[in-house]
Each structure stands twice: as structure tokens, then as C-alpha cells.
Gaussian input, Z-matrix of N, CA and C with variables (Angstrom, degrees):
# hf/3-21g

backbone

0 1
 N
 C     1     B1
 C     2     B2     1     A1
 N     3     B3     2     A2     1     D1
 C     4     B4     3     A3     2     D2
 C     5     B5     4     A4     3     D3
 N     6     B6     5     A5     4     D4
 C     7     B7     6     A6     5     D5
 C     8     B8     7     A7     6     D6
 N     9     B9     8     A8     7     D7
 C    10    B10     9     A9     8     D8
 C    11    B11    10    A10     9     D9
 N    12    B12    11    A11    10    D10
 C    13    B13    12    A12    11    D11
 C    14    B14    13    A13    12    D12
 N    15    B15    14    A14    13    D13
 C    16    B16    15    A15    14    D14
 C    17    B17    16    A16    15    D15
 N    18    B18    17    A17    16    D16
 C    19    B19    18    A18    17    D17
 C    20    B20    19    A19    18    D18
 N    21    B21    20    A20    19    D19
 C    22    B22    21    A21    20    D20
 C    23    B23    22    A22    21    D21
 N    24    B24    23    A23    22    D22
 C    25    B25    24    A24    23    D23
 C    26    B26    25    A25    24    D24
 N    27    B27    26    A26    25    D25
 C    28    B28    27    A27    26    D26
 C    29    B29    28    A28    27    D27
 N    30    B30    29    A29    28    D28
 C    31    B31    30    A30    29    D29
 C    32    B32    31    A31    30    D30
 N    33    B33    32    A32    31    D31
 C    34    B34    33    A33    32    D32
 C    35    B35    34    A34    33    D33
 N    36    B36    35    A35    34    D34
 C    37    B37    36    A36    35    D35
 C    38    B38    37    A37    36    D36
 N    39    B39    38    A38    37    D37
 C    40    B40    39    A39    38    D38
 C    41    B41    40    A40    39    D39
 N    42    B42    41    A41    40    D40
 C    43    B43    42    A42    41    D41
 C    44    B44    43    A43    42    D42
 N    45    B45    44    A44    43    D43
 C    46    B46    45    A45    44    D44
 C    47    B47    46    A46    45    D45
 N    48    B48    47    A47    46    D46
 C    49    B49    48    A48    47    D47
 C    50    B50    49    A49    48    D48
 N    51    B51    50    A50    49    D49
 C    52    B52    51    A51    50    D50
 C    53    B53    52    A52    51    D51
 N    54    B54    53    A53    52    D52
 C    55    B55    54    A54    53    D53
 C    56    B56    55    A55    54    D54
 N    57    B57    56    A56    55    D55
 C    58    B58    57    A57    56    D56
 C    59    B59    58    A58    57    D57
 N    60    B60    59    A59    58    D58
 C    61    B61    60    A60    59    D59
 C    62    B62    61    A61    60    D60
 N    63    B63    62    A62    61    D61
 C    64    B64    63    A63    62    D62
 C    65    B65    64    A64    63    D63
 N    66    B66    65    A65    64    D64
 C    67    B67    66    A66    65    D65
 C    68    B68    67    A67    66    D66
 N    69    B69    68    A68    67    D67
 C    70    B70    69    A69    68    D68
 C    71    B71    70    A70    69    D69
 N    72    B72    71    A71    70    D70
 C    73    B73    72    A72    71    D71
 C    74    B74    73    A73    72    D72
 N    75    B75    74    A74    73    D73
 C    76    B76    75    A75    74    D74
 C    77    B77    76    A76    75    D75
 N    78    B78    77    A77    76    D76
 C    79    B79    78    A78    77    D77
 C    80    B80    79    A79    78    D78
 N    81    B81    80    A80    79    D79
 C    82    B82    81    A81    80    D80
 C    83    B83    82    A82    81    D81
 N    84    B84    83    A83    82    D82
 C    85    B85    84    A84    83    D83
 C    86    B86    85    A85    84    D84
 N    87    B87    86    A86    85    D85
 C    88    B88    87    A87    86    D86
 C    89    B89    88    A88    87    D87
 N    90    B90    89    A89    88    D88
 C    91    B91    90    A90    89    D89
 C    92    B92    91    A91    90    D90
 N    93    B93    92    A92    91    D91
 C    94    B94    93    A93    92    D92
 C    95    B95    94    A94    93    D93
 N    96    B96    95    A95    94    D94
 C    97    B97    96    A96    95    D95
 C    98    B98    97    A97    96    D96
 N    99    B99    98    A98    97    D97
 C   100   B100    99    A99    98    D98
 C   101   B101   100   A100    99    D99
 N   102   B102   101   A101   100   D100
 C   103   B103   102   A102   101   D101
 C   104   B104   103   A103   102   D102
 N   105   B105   104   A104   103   D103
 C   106   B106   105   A105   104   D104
 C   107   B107   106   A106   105   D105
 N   108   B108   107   A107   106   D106
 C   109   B109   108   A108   107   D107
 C   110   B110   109   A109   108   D108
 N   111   B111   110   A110   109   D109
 C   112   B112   111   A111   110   D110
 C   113   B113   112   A112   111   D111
 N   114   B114   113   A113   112   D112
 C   115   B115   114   A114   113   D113
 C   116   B116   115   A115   114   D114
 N   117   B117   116   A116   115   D115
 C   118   B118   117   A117   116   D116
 C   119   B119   118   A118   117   D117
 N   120   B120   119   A119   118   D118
 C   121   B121   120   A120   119   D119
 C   122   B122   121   A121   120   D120
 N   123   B123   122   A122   121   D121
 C   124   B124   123   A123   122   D122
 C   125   B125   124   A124   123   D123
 N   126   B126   125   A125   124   D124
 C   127   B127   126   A126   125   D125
 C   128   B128   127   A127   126   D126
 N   129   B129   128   A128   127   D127
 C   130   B130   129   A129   128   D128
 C   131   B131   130   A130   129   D129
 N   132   B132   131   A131   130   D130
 C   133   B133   132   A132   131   D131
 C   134   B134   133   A133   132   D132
 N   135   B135   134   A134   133   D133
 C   136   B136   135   A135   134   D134
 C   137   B137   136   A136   135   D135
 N   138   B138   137   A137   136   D136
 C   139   B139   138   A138   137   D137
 C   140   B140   139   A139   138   D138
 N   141   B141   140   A140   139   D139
 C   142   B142   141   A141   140   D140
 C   143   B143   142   A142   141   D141
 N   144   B144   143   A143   142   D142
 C   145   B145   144   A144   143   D143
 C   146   B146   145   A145   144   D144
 N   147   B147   146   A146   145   D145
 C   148   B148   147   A147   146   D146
 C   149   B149   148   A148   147   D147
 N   150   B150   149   A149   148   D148
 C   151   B151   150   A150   149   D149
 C   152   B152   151   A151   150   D150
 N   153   B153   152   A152   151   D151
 C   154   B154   153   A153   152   D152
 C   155   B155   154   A154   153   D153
 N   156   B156   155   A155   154   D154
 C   157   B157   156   A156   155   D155
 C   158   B158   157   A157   156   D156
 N   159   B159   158   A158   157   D157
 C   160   B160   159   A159   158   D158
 C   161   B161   160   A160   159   D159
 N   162   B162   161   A161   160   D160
 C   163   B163   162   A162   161   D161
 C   164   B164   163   A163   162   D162
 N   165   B165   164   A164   163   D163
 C   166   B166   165   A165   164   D164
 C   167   B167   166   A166   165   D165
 N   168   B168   167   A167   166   D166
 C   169   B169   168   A168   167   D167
 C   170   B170   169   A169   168   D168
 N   171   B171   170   A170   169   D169
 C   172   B172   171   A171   170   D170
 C   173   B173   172   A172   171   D171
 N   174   B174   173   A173   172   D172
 C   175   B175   174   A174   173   D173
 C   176   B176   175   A175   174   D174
 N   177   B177   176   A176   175   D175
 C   178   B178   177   A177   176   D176
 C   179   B179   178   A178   177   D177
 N   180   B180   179   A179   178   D178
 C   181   B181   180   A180   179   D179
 C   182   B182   181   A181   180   D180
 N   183   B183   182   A182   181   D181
 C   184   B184   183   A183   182   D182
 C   185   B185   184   A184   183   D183
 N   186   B186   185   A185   184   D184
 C   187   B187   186   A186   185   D185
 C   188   B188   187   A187   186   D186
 N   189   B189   188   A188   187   D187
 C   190   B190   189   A189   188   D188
 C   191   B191   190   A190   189   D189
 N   192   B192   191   A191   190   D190
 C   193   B193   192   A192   191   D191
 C   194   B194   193   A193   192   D192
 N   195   B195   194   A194   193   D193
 C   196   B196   195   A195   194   D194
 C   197   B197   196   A196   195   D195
 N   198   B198   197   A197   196   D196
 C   199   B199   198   A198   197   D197
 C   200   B200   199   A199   198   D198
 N   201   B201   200   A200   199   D199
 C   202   B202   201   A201   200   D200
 C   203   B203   202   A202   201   D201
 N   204   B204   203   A203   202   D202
 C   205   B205   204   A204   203   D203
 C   206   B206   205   A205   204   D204
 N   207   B207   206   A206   205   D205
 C   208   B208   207   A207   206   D206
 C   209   B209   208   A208   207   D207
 N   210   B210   209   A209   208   D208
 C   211   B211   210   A210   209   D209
 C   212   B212   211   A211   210   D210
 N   213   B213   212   A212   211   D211
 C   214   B214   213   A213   212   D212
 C   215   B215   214   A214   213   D213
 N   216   B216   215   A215   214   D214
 C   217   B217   216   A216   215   D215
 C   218   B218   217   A217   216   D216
 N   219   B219   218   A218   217   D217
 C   220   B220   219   A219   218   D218
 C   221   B221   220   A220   219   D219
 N   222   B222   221   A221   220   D220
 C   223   B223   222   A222   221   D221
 C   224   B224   223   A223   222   D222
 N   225   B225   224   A224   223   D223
 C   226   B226   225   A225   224   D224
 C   227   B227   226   A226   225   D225
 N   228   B228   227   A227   226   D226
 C   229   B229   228   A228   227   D227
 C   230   B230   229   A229   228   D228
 N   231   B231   230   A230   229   D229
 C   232   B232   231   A231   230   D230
 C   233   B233   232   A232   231   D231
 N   234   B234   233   A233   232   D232
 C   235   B235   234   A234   233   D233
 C   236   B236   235   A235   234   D234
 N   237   B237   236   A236   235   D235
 C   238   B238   237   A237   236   D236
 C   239   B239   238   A238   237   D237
 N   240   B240   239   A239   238   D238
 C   241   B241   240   A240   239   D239
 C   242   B242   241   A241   240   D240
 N   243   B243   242   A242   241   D241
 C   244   B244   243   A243   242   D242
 C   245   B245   244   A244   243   D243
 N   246   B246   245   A245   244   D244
 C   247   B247   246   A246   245   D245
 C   248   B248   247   A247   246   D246
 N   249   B249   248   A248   247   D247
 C   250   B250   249   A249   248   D248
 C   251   B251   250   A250   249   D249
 N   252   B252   251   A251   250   D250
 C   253   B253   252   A252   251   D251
 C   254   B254   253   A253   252   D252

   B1=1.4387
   B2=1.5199
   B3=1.4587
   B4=1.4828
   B5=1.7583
   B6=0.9829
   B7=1.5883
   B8=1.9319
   B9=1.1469
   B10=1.5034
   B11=1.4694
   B12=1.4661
   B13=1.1102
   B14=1.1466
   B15=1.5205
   B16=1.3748
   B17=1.8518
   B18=1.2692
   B19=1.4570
   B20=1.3981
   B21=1.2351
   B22=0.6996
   B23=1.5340
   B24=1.6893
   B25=1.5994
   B26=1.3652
   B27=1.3831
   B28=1.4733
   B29=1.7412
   B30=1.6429
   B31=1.8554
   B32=1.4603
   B33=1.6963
   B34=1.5310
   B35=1.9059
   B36=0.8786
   B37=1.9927
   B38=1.7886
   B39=1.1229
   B40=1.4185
   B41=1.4401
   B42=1.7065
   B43=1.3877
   B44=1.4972
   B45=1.2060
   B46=1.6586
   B47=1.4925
   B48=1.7824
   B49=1.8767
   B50=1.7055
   B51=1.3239
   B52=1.1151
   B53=1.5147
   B54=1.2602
   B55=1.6114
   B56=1.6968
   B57=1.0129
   B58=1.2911
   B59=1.7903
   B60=0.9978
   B61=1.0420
   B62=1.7944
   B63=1.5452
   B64=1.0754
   B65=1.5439
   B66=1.1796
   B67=1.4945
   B68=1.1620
   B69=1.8306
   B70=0.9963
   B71=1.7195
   B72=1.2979
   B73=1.8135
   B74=1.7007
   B75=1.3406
   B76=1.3694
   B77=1.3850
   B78=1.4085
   B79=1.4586
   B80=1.5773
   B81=1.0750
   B82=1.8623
   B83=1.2771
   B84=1.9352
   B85=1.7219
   B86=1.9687
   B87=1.4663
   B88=1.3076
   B89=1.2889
   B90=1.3232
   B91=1.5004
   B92=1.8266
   B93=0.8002
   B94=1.1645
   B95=1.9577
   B96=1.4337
   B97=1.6101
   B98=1.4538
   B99=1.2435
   B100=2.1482
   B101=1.5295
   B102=1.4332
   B103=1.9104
   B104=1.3947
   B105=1.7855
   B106=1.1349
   B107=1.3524
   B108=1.5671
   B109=1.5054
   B110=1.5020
   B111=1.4867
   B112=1.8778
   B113=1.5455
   B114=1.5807
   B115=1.5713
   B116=1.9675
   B117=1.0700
   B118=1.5182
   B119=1.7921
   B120=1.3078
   B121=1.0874
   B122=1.5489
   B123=1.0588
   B124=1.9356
   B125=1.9243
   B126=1.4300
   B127=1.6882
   B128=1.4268
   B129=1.4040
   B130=1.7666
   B131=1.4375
   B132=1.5018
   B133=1.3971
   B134=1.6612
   B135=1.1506
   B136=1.3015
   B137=1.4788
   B138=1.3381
   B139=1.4858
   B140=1.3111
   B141=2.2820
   B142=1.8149
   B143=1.4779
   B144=1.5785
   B145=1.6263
   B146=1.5443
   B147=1.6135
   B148=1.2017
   B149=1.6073
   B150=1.6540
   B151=1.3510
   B152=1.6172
   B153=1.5581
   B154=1.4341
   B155=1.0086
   B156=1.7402
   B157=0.9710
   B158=1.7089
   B159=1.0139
   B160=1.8076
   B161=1.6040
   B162=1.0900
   B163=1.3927
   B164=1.7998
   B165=1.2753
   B166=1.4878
   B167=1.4209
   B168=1.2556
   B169=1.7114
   B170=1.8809
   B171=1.2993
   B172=1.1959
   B173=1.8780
   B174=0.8078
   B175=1.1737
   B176=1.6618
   B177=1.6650
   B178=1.0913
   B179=1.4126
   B180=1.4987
   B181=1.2488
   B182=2.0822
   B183=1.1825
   B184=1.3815
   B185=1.8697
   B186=1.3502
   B187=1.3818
   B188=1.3712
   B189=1.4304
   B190=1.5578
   B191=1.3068
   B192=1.4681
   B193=1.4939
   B194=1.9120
   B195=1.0661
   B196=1.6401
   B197=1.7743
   B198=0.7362
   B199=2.1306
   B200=1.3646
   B201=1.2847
   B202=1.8947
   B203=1.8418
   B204=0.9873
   B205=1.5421
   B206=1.8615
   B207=1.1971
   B208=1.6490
   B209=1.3389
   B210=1.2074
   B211=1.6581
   B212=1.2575
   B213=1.9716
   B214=1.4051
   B215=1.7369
   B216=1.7234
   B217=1.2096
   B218=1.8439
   B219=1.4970
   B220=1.9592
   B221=0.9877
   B222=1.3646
   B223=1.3543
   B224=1.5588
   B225=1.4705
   B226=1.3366
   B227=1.3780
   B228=1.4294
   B229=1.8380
   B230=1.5262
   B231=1.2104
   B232=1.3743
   B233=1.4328
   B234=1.1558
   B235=1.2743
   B236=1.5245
   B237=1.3895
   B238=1.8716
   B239=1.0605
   B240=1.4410
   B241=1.6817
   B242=1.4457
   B243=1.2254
   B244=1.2922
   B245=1.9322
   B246=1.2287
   B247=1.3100
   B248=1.4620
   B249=1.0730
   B250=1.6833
   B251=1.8976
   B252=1.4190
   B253=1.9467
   B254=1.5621
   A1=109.20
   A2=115.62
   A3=113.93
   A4=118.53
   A5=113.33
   A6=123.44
   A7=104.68
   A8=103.78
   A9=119.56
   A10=113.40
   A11=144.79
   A12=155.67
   A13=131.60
   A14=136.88
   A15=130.74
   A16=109.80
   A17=116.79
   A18=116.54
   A19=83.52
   A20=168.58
   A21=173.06
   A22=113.00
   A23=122.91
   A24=106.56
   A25=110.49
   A26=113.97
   A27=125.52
   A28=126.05
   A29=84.09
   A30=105.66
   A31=90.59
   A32=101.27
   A33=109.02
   A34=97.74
   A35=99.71
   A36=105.98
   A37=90.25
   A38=124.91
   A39=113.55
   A40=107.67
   A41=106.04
   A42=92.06
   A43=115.09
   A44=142.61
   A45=137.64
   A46=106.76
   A47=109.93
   A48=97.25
   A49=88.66
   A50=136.08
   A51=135.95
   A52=130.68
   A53=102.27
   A54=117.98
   A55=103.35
   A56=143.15
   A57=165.35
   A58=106.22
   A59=122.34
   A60=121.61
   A61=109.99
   A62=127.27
   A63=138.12
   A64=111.73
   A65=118.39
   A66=121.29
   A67=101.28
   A68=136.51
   A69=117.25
   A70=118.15
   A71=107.28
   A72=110.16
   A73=96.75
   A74=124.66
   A75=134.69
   A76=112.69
   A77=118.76
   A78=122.64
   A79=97.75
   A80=146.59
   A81=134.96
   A82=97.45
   A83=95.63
   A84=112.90
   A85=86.64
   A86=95.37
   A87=105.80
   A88=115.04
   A89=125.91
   A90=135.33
   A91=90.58
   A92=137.84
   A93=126.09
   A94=117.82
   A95=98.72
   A96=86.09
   A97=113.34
   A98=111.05
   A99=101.83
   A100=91.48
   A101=121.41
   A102=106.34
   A103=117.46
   A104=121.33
   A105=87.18
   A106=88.29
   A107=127.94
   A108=120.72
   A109=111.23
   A110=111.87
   A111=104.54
   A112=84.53
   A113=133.30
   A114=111.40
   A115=87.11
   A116=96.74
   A117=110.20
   A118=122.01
   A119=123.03
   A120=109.60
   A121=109.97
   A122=108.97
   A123=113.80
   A124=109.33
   A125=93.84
   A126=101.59
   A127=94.30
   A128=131.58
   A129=109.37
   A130=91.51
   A131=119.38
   A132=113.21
   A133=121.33
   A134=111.69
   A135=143.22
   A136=102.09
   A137=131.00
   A138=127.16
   A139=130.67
   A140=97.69
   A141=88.73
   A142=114.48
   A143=124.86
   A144=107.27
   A145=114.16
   A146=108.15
   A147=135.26
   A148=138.68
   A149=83.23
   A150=84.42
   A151=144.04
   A152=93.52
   A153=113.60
   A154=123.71
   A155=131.04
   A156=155.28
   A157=116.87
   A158=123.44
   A159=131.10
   A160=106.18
   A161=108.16
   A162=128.90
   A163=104.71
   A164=147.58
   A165=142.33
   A166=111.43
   A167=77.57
   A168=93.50
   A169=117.46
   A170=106.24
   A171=111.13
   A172=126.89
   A173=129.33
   A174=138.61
   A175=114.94
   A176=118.43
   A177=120.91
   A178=114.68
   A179=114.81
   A180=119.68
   A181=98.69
   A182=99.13
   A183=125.63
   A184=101.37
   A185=123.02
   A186=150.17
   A187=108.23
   A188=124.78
   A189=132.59
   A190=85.42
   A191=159.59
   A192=128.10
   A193=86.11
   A194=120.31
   A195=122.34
   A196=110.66
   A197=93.32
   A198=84.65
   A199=97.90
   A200=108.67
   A201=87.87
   A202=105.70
   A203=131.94
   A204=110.53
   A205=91.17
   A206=102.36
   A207=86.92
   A208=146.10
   A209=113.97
   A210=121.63
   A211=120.94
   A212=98.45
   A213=112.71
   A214=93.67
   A215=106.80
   A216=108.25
   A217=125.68
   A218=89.81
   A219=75.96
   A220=117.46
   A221=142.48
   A222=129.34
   A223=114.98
   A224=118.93
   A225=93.16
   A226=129.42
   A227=116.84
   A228=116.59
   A229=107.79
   A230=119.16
   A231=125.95
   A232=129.15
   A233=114.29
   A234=124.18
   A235=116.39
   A236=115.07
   A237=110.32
   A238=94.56
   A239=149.97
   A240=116.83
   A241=101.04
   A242=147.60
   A243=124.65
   A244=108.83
   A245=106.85
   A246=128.59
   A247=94.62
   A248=143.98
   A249=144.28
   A250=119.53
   A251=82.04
   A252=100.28
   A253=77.85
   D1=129.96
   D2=-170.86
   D3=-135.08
   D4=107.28
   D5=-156.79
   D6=-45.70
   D7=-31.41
   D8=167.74
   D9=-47.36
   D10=-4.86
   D11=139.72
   D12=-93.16
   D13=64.41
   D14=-155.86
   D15=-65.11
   D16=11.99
   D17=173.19
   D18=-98.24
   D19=-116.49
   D20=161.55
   D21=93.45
   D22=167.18
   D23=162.25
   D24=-105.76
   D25=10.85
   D26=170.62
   D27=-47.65
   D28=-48.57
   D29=-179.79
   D30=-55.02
   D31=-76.25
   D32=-151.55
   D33=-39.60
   D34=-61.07
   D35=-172.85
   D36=-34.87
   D37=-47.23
   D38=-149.07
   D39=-87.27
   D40=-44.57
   D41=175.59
   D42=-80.82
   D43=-21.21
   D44=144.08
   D45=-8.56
   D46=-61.76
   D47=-156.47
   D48=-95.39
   D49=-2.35
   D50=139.18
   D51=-29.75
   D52=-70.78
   D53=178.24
   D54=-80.45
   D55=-2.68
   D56=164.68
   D57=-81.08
   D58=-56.48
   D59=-165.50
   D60=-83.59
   D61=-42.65
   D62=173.49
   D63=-67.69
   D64=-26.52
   D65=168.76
   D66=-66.42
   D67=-69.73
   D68=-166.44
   D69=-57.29
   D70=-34.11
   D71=-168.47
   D72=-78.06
   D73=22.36
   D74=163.07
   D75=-123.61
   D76=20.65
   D77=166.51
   D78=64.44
   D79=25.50
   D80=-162.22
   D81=-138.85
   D82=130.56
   D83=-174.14
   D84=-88.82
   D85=153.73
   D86=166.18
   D87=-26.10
   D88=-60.99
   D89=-159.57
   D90=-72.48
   D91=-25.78
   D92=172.38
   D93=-75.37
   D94=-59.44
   D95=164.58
   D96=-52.14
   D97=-59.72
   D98=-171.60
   D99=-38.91
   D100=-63.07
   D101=-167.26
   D102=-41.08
   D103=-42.59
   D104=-150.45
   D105=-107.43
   D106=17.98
   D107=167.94
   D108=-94.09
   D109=-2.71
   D110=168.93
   D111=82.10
   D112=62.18
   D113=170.13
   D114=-168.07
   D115=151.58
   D116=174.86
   D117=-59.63
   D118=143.00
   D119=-171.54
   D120=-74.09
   D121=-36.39
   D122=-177.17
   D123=-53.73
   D124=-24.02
   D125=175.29
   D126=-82.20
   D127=-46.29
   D128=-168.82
   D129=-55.83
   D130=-50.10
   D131=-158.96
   D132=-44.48
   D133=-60.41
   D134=136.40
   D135=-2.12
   D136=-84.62
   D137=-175.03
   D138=-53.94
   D139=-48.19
   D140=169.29
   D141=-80.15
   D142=18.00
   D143=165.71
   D144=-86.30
   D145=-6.80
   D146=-148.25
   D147=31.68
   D148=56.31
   D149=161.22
   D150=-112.19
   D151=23.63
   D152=160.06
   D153=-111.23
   D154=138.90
   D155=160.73
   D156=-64.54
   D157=74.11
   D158=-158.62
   D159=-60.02
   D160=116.54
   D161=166.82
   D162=-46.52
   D163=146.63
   D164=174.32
   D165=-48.11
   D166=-66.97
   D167=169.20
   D168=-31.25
   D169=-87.26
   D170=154.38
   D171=-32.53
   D172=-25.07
   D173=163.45
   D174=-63.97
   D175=-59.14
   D176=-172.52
   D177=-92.74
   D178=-4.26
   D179=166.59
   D180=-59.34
   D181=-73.32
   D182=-162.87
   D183=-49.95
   D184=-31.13
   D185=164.92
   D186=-51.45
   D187=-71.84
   D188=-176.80
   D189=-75.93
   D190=14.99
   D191=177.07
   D192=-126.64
   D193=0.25
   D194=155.24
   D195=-102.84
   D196=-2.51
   D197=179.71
   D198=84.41
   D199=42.55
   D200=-174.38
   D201=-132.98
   D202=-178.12
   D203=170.90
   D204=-116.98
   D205=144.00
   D206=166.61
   D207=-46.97
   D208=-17.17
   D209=165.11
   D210=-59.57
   D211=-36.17
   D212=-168.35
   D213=-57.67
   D214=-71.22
   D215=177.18
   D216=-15.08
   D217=-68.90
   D218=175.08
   D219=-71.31
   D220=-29.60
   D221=172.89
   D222=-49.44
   D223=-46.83
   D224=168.74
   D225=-87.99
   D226=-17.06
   D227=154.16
   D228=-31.10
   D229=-59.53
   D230=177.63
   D231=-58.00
   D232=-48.87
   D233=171.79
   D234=-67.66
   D235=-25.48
   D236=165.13
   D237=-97.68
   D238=-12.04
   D239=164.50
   D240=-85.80
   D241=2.06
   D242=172.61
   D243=-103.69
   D244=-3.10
   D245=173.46
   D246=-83.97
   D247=-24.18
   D248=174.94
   D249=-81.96
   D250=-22.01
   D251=-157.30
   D252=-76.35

């Protein structure tokens, strides 16, 4: 997996343990992000295994319900997959 392809399944993997990781260091069980991002919990589940490809939308939903803005999000997806390379 090589960050040099932003289609890649690199992102999705990264921002998954991304959005995975800021949930927990925000004290919040899945079922709590899906509540307050307006989305099903089997879909959070779904994302930190990463096997969704996040719609924008979906992205910044899930973003404002971590304190984060979505850019923030990929910036650090990015920054731990290039911390891996």
C-alpha cells in the first residue's frame, strides 16, 4: 500500500484506525458516534474495519461528531500512513 495513490486502500485502512482511535481517546462506544453522527452503528463498524469507502458527506458528518473538521481527519490518516511507509 503506497500513499502516492490517494485512491488507494491505504487511506481507507488509515483513516478507519484514525477515526477508531480518536473515538476511543474521546471516551465514545461506536453506538455513540453513529448517534451523534446521524448513521447506523453496523456502518461505524463497517468503517473502522475499513471497509468503507466514506462518502464526504459521511466523512464530515463522522468529523464534527469527533471534534475534528474533516481535513483534520485526513491529515492524520495521512500522516500515520506515511509514518508506516
Amino acid at each position: 500500500m503506497s500513499p502516492k495513490n490517494p485512491s488507494s486502500e491505504w487511506l481507507v485502512q488509515a483513516l478507519a484506525a484514525v477515526i477508531r482511535k480518536q473515538r476511543l481517546a474521546l471516551g465514545m462506544t461506536q453506538q455513540m458516534l453513529a448517534d451523534t453522527a446521524g448513521l447506523d452503528r453496523s456502518y461505524i463498524i463497517s468503517i473502522e474495519h475499513g471497509q468503507r469507502n466514506l462518502s464526504y458527506t459521511t466523512l464530515v458528518q463522522i468529523a464534527a461528531s469527533l471534534k475534528l473538521q474533516a481535513s483534520e481527519l485526513v491529515r492524520l490518516a495521512e500522516q500515520s500512513s506515511a509514518d508506516l511507509s
